[in-house]
C-alpha positions as CSV (number, residue, x, y, z in Angstrom):
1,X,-18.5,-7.3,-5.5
2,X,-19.7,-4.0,-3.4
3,X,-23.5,-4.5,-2.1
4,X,-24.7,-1.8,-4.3
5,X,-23.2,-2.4,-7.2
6,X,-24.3,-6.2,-6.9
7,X,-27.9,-5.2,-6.0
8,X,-28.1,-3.1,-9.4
9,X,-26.5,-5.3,-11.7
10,X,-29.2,-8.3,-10.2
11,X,-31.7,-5.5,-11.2
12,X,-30.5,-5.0,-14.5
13,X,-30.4,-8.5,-15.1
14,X,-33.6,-9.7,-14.1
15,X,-35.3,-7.0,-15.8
16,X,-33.2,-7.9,-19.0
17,X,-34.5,-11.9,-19.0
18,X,-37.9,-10.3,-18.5
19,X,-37.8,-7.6,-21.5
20,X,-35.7,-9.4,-23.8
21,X,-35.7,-13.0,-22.5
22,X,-32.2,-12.0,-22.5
23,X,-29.5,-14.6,-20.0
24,X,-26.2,-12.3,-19.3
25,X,-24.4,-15.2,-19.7
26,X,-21.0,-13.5,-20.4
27,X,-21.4,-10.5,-17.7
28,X,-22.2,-7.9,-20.1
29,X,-24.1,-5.7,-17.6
30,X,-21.5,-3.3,-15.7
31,X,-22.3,-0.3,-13.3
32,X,-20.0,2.5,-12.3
33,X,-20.1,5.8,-10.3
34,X,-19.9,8.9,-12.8
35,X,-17.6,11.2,-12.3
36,X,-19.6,14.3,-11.6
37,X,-22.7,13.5,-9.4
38,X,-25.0,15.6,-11.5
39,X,-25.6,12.7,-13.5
40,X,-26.5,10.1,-10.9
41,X,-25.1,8.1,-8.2
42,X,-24.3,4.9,-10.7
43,X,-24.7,4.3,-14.4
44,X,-24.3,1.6,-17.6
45,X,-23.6,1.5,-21.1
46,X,-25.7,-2.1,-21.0
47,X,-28.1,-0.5,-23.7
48,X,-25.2,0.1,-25.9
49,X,-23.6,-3.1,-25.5
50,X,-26.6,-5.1,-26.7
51,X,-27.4,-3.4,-29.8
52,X,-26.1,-5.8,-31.7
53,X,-27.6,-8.8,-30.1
54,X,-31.0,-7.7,-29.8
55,X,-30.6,-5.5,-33.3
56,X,-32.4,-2.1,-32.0
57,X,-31.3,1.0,-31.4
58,X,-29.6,1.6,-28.4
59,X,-31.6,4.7,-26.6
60,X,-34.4,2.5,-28.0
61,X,-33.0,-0.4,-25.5
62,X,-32.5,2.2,-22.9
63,X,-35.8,4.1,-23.1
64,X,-37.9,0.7,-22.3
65,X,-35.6,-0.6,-19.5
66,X,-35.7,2.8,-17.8
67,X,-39.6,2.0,-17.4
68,X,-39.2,-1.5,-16.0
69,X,-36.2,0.6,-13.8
70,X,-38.3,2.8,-11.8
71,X,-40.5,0.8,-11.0
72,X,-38.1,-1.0,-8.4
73,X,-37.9,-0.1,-4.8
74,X,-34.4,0.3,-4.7
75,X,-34.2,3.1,-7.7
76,X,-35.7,6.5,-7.2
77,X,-35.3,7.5,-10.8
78,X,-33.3,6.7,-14.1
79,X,-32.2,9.1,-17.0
80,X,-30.8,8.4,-20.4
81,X,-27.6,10.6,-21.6
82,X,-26.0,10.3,-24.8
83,X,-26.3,7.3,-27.6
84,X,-27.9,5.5,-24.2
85,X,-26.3,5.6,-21.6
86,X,-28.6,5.1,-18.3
87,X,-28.1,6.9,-15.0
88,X,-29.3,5.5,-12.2
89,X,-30.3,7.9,-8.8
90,X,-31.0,5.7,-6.5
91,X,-33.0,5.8,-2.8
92,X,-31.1,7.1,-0.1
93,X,-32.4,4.3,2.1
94,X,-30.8,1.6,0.1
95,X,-27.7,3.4,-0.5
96,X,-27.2,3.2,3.2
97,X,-27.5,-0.4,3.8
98,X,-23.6,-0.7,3.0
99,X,-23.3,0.5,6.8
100,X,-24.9,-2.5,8.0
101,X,-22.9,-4.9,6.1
102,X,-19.7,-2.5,7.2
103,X,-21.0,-2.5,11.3
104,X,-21.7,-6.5,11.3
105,X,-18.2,-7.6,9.9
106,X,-16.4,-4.9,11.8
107,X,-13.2,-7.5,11.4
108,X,-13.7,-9.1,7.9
109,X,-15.6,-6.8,5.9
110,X,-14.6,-7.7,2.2
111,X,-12.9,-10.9,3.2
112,X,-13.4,-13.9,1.5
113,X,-12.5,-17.2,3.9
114,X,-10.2,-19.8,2.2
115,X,-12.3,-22.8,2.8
116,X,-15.5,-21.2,1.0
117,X,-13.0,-18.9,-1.5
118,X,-13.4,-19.2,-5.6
119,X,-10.1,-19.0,-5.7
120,X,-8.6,-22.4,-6.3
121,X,-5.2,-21.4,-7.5
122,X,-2.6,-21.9,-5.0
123,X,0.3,-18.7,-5.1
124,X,3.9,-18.4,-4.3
125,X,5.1,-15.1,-4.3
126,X,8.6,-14.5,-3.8
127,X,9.9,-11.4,-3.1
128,X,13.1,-9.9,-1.9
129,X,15.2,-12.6,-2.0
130,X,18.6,-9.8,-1.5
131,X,22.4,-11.8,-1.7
132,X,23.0,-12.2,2.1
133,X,26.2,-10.7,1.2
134,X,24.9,-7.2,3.2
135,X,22.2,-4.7,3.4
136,X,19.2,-4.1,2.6
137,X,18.9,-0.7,0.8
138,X,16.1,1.5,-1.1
139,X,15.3,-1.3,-4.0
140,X,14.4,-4.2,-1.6
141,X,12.5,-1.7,1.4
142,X,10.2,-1.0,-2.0
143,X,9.7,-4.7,-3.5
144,X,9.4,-5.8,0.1
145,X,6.5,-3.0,1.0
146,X,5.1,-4.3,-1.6
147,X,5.3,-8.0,-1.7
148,X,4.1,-7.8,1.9
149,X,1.0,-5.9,1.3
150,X,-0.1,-8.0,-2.0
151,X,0.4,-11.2,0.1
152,X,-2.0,-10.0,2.4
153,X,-4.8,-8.6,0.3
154,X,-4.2,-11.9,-1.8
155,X,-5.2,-14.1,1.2
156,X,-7.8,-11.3,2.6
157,X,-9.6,-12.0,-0.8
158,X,-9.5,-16.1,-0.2
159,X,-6.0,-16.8,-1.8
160,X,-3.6,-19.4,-0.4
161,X,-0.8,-17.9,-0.4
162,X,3.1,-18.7,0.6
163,X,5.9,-16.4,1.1
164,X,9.0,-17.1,-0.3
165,X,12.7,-15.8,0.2
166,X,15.1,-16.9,-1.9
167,X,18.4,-17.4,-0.6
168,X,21.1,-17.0,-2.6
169,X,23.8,-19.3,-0.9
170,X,25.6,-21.3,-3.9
171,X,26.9,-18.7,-5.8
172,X,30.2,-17.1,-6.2
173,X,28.6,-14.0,-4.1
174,X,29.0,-16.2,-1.3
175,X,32.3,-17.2,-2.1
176,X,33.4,-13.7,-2.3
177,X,31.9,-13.0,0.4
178,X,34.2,-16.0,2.7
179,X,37.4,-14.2,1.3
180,X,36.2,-11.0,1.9
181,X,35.3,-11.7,6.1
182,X,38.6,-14.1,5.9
183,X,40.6,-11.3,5.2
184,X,38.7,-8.7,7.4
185,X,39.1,-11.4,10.0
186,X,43.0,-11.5,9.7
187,X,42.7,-7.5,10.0
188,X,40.8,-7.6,13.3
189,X,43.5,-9.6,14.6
190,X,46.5,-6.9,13.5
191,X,47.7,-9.8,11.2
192,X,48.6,-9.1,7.0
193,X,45.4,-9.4,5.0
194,X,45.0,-8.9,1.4
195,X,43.2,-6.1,0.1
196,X,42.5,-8.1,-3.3
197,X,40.3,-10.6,-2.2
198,X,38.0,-8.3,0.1
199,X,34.9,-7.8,-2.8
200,X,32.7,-6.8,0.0
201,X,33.9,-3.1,1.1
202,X,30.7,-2.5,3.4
203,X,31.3,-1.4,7.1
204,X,29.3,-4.0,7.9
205,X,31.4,-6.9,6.8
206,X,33.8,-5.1,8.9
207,X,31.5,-5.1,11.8
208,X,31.1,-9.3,11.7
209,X,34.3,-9.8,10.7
210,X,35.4,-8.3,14.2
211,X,32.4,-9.9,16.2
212,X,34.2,-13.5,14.6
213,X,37.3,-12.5,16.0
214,X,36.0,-11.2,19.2
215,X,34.5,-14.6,19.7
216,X,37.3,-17.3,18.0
217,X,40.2,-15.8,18.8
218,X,42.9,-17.1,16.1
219,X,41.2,-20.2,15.9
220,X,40.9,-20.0,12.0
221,X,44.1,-18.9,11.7
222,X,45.8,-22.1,12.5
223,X,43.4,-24.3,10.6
224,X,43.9,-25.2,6.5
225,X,42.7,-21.8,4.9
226,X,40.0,-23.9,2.6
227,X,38.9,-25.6,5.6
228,X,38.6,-21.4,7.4
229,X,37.1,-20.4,4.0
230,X,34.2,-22.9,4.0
231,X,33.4,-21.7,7.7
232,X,33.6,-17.7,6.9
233,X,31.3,-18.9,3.6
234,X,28.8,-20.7,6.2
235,X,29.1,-18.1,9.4
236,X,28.8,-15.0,7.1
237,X,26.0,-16.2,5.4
238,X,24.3,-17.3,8.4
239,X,24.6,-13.8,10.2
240,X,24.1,-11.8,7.4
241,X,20.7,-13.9,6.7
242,X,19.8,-13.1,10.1
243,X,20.8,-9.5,10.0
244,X,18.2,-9.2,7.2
245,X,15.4,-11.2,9.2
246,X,15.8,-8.6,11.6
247,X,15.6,-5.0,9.7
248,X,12.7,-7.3,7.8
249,X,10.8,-7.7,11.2
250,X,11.7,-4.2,12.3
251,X,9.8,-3.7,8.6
252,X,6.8,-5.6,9.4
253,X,7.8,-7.8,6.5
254,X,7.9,-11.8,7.4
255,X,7.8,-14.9,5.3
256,X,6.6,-18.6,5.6
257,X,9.6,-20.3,4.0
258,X,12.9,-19.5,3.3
259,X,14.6,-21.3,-0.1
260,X,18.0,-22.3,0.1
261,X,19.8,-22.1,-3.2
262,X,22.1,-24.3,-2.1
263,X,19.7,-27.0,-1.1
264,X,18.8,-27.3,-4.7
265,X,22.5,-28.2,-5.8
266,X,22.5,-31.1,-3.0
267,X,19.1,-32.5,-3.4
268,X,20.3,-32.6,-7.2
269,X,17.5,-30.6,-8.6
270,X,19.9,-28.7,-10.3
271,X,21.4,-31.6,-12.3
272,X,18.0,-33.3,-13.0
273,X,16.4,-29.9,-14.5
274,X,19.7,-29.4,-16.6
275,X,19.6,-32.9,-17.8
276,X,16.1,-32.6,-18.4
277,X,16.9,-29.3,-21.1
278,X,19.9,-31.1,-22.4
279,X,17.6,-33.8,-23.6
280,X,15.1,-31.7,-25.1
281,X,15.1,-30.2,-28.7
282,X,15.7,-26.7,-27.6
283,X,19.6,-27.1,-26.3
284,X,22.7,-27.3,-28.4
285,X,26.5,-27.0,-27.8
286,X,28.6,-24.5,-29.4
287,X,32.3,-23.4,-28.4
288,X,32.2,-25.8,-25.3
289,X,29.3,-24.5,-23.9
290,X,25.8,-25.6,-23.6
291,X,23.0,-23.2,-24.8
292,X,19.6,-22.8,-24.6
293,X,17.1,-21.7,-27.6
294,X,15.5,-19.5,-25.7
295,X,15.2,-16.9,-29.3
296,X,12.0,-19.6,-30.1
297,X,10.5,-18.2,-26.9
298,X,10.4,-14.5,-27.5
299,X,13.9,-13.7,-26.7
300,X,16.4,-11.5,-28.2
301,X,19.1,-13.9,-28.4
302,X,19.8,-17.8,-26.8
303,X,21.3,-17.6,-23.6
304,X,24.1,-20.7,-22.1
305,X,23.4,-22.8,-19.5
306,X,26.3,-24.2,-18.6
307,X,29.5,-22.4,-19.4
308,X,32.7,-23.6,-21.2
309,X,34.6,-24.1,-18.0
310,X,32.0,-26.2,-17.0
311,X,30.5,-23.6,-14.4
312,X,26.8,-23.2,-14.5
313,X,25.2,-20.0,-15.4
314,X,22.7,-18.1,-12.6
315,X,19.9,-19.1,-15.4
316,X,20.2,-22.3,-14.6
317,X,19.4,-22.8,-11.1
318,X,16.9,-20.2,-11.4
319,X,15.1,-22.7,-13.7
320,X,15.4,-25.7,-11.2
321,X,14.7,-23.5,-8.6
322,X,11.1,-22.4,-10.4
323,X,10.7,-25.9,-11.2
324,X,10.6,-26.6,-7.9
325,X,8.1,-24.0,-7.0
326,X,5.7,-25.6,-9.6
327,X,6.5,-29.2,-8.4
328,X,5.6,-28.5,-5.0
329,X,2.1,-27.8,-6.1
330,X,1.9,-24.1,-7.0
331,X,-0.4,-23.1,-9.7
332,X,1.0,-19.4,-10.1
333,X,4.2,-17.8,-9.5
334,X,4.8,-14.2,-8.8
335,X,8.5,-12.7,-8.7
336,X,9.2,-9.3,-7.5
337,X,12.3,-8.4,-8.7
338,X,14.9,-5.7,-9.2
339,X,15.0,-3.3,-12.6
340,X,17.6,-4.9,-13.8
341,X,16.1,-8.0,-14.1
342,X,13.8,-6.6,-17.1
343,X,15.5,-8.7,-19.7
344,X,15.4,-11.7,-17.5
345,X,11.8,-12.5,-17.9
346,X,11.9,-13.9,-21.4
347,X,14.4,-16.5,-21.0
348,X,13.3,-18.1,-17.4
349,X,9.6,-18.3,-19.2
350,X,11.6,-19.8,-21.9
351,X,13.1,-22.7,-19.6
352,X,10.2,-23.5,-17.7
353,X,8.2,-23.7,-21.1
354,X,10.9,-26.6,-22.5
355,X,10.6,-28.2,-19.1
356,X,6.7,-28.7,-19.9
357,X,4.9,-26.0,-17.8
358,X,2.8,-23.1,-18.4
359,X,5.0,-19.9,-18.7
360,X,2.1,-17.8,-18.3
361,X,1.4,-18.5,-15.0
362,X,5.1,-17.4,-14.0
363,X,4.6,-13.6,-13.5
364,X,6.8,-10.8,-13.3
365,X,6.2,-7.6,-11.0
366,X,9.5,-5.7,-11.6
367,X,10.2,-2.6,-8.8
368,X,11.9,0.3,-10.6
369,X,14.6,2.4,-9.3
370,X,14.2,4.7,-5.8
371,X,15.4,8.0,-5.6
372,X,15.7,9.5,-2.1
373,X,15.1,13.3,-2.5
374,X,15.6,15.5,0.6
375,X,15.1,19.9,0.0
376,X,15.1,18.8,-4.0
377,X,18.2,17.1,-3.5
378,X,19.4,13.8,-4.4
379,X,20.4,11.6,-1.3
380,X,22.7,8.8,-2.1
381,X,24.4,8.4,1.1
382,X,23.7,7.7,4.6
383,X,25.2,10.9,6.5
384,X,26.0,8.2,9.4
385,X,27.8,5.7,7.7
386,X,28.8,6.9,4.4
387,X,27.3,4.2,2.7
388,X,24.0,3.6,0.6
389,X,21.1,4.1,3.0
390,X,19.5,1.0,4.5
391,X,16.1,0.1,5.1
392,X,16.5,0.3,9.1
393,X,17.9,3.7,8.8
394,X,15.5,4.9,7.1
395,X,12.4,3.5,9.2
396,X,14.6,4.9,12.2
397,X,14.3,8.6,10.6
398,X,10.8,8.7,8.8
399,X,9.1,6.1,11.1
400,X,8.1,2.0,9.1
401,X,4.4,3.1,8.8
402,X,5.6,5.8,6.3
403,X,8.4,4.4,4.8
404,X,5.9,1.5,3.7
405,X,3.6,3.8,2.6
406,X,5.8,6.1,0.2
407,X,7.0,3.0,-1.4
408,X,3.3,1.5,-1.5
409,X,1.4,4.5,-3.3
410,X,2.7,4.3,-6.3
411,X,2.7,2.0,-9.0
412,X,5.5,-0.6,-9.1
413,X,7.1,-0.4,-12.2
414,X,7.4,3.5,-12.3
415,X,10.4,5.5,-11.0
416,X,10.0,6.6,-7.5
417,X,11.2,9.9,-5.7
418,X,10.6,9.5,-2.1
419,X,10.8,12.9,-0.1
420,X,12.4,12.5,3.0
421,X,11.7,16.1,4.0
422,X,7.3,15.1,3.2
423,X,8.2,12.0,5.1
424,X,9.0,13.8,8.2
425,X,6.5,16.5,8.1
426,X,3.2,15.6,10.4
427,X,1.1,17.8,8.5
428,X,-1.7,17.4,6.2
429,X,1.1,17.0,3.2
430,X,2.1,13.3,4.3
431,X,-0.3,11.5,2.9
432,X,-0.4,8.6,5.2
433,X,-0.3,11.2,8.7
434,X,-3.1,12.6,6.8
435,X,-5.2,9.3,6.8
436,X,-4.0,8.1,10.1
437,X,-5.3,11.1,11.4
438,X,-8.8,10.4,9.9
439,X,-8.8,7.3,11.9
440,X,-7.9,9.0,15.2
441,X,-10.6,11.9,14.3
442,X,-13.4,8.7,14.3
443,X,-11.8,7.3,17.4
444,X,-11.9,10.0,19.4
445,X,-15.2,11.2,17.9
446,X,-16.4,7.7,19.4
447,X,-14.9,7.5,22.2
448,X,-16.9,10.8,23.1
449,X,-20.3,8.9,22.1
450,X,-20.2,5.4,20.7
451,X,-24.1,4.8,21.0
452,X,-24.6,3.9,17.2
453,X,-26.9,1.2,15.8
454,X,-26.8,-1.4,13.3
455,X,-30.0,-1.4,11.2
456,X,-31.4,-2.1,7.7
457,X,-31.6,1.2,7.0
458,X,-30.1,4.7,8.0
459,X,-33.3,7.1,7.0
460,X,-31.3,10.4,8.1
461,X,-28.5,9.9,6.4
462,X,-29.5,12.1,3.3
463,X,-27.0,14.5,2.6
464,X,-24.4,14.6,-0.4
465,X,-21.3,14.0,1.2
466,X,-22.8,11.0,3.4
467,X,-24.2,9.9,0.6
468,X,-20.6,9.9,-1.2
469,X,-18.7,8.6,1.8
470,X,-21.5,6.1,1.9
471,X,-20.7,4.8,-1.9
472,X,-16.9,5.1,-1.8
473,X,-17.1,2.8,1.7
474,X,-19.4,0.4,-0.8
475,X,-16.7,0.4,-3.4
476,X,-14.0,-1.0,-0.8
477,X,-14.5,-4.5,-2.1
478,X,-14.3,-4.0,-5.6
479,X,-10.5,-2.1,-4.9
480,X,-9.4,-4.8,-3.2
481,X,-10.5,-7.4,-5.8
482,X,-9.4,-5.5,-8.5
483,X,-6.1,-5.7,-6.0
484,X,-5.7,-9.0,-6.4
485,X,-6.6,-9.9,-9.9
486,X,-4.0,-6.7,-11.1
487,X,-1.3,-6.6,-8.5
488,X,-1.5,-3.2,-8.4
489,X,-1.3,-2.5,-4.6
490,X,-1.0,1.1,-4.9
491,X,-4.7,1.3,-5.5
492,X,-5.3,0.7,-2.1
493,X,-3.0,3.6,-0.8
494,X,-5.3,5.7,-2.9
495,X,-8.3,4.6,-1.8
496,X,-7.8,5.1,1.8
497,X,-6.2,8.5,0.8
498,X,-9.8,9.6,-0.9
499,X,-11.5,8.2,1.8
500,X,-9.7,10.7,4.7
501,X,-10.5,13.4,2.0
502,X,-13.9,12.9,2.0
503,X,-14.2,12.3,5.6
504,X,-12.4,15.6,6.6
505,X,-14.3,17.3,4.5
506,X,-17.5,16.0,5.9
507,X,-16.1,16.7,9.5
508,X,-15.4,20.2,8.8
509,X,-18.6,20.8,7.8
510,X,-20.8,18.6,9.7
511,X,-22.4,18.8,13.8
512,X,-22.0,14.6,14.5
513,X,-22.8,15.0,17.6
514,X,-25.8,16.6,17.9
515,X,-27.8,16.7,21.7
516,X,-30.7,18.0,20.3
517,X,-31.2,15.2,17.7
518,X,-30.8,12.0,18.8
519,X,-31.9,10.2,16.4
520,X,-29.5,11.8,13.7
521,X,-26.5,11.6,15.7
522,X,-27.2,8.0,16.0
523,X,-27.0,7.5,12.3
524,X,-23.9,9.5,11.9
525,X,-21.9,7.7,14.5
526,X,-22.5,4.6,12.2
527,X,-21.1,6.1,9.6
528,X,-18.2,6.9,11.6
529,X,-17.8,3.9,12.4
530,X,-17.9,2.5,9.2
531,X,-15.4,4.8,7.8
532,X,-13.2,3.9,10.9
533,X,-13.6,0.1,10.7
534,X,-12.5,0.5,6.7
535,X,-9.8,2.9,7.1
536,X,-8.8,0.0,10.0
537,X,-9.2,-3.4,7.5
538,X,-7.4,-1.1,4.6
539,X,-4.4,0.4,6.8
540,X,-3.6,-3.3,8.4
541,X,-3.5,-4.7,4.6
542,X,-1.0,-2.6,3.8
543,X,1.0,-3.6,7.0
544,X,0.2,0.3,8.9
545,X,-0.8,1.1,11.7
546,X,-3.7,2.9,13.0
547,X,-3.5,5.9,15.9
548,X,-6.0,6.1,18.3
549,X,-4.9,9.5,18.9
550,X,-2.7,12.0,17.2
């Protein structure tokens, strides 16, 4: 929690035990900033939230702590609004010890060490996870912003946290995907292919399919075509994979382990989780094929497992597979997936609740659709290739730090216009230029004087808009724990955004560098500092760069 807001909660607290011998066992007390400063810098509703426990009115409540209020050195004075609500104006000097706890972890502020962390729950979040059958395109460049920034603001706040791909290798995708570079392969080498069995139309299956033939020759034309099919299966998934790893590193995105789904069929976790819901209550068979109950569990309707012909259903290995994740020691799942995996949430809680484990701790971020907008227009094709446009073309035309950032700001599970031609423009307008520019204002501020100090307290700093920067640079813990405990990343982007408005406003209005008053300048270069070393922390969790200059 932020150092002022902790300070004046201890305050309400101890003055609570002392008033009303009252323990806030249950963290009743709360402080926030009010909207309009008129009415304080914090306030609470505390005296309204005990009426009933202590049976008295609540401006009666209010009007006694307010007494017991003022009297401590941190509060200049209180007010009561309303049915009892107390606002709090507090002493400038002890609004500005935030910069001291900002200047002394210049690195770390807000960060919470694993080894001394509350956090005990160990996470697996998995996250893009695309078919290496191609691509990847607007959907995944959004659930993969994303995943990569919550994975790091979940271990900034003392998570321990592993990445997770999910390779989709033991499908028929992959099968398809053997015919389909079997039959580009016989093309590359002027021989008759069949049209039919090519389900991947991409250029780029065309492309591999060509670098194979460049490379073999006619080698897997002479061979047994199952014996060719099973190598175009293994090669193309192989270089597809990698093609991916690649435009995800050009991406800034990376992961600690990638999970073959076709290790799970040949370890036989597979078969022992589907033998494990065939001998529970909730399965039965009906015309041939094995079902699962999955309407006791919330569901619309039960869903098979294990089809007539004997072929498994994808919901069955994804149950294995999230078995597995829980077997090997996680305490809480979290899937980013595609829109139209809405429906799918109900029936994998379903399985993993007959196979005996918690379905609430299997959550569900689900990325909604991207449109790419350019002059009001719909863009649904790359003017290069013709085809859907990939993540590396678009980091190539709008630049990775704001690509990330458009698909970061807002919340996941809305629908999402991104504006190539606001994406381009290195104006004020881009939101992310706009804060990157802050940064290089404070740079290059400092690098013209850099003679701050860290003290207990910054006496000069007294005017309204330090004061504000000041609290909203307090408040930068609280975001990113809220962060963490909501998933909702995008609060971040808007905090750094209202924290370049505030500092260019101050700027524009403001002498920081003042010869003629040392002292003051001093003070101000802290703050500067400050701001710079949170717009720094903030950008880098959201896997951005900062600019020096600009």
């Amino acid at each position: 929690m932020s150092y002022i807001s902790t300070t004046l909660i201890k305050v309400i607290k101890d003055t609570l035990k002392k008033i009303y011998n009252y323990e806030d066992e249950t963290n009743l007390v709360m402080v926030e900033i009010p909207k309009d400063i008129n009415h304080g810098d914090y306030s609470t509703n505390i005296a309204m939230r005990l009426t009933k426990i202590l049976k008295m009115n609540p401006r009666e409540i209010a009007s006694n702590l307010v007494s017991e209020f003022e009297k401590d050195e941190f509060i200049e004075k209180c007010e009561i609004a309303g049915p009892g609500f107390i606002n709090f104006f507090l002493k400038k000097e002890g609004i500005s010890r935030v910069l001291k706890e900002v200047l002394s972890n210049p690195e770390t502020y807000g960060k919470t060490p694993l080894e001394s962390s509350p956090h005990k729950e160990k996470i697996m979040v998995e996250y893009v996870s695309a078919n290496p059958t191609g691509d990847l395109h607007l959907g995944h460049a959004r659930g993969a912003a994303y995943g990569d920034a919550l994975t790091r603001i979940l271990k900034y706040t003392g998570y321990d946290v592993l990445r997770e791909y999910y390779v989709n290798d033991g499908g028929n995708q992959i099968e398809t995907l053997g015919y389909s570079l079997l039959e580009r392969y016989k093309e590359a080498l002027s021989l008759p292919s069949d049209i039919e069995k090519i389900g991947y139309q991409g250029k780029d299956v065309k492309e591999l399919a060509k670098k194979i033939a460049l490379e073999e020759g006619d080698k897997y034309i002479k061979v047994d075509e199952k014996e060719a099919l099973e190598y175009f299966k293994k090669i193309g998934t192989k270089l597809e994979l990698e093609k991916i790893q690649r435009d995800l590193e050009l991406y800034r995105v990376s992961f600690d382990h990638y999970q073959s789904e076709l290790e799970l069929y040949t370890s036989g976790k597979v078969e022992n989780a589907l033998n494990l819901l065939k001998n529970s209550e909730y399965t039965y068979e009906n015309e041939g094929a094995l079902w699962l109950k999955t309407t006791e569990f919330s569901d619309d309707k039960d869903r098979v497992l294990v089809k007539s012909d004997k072929t498994l259903t994808y919901l069955t290995p994804d149950i294995a597979y999230h078995k597995d994740k829980f077997d090997r020691g996680y305490d809480e799942l979290i899937d980013i997936l595609g829109a139209d995996h809405h429906g799918y949430m109900a029936r994998l809680r379903a399985g993993i609740k007959v196979l005996g484990y918690d379905p609430s701790k299997l959550n569900f971020l689900i990325v909604q659709i991207v449109r790419l907008m350019e002059d009001g227009n719909e863009v649904k094709m790359s003017k290069r290739t013709g085809n859907a446009v990939t993540i590396r073309e678009l980091c190539e035309d709008v630049g990775v730090d704001v690509a990330r950032f458009f698909f970061i700001s807002k919340p996941i599970d809305s629908h999402l216009d991104f504006d190539l031609t606001l994406a381009r423009s290195q104006s004020s307008d881009n939101p992310i230029y706009y804060i990157q520019y802050a940064y290089a204002r404070c740079s290059s501020i400092l690098r013209r004087n850099s003679n701050y100090e860290i003290k207990e307290e910054y006496s000069f700093l007294n005017n309204q808009k330090e004061i504000e920067l000041i609290k909203h640079l307090d408040i930068f813990k609280d975001v990113i724990d809220d962060i963490a405990i909501n998933k909702e990343v995008n609060k971040l982007g808007n905090y750094l955004y209202k924290s370049a408005q505030l500092f260019h406003s101050y700027y524009n209005e403001t002498k920081i560098l003042d010869d003629n008053n040392i002292d003051l300048t001093k003070e101000r270069l802290a703050l500067v500092k400050s701001i710079s070393i949170i717009l720094n922390i903030g950008l880098s969790l959201l896997g951005i760069e900062v600019k020096e200059e600009m």
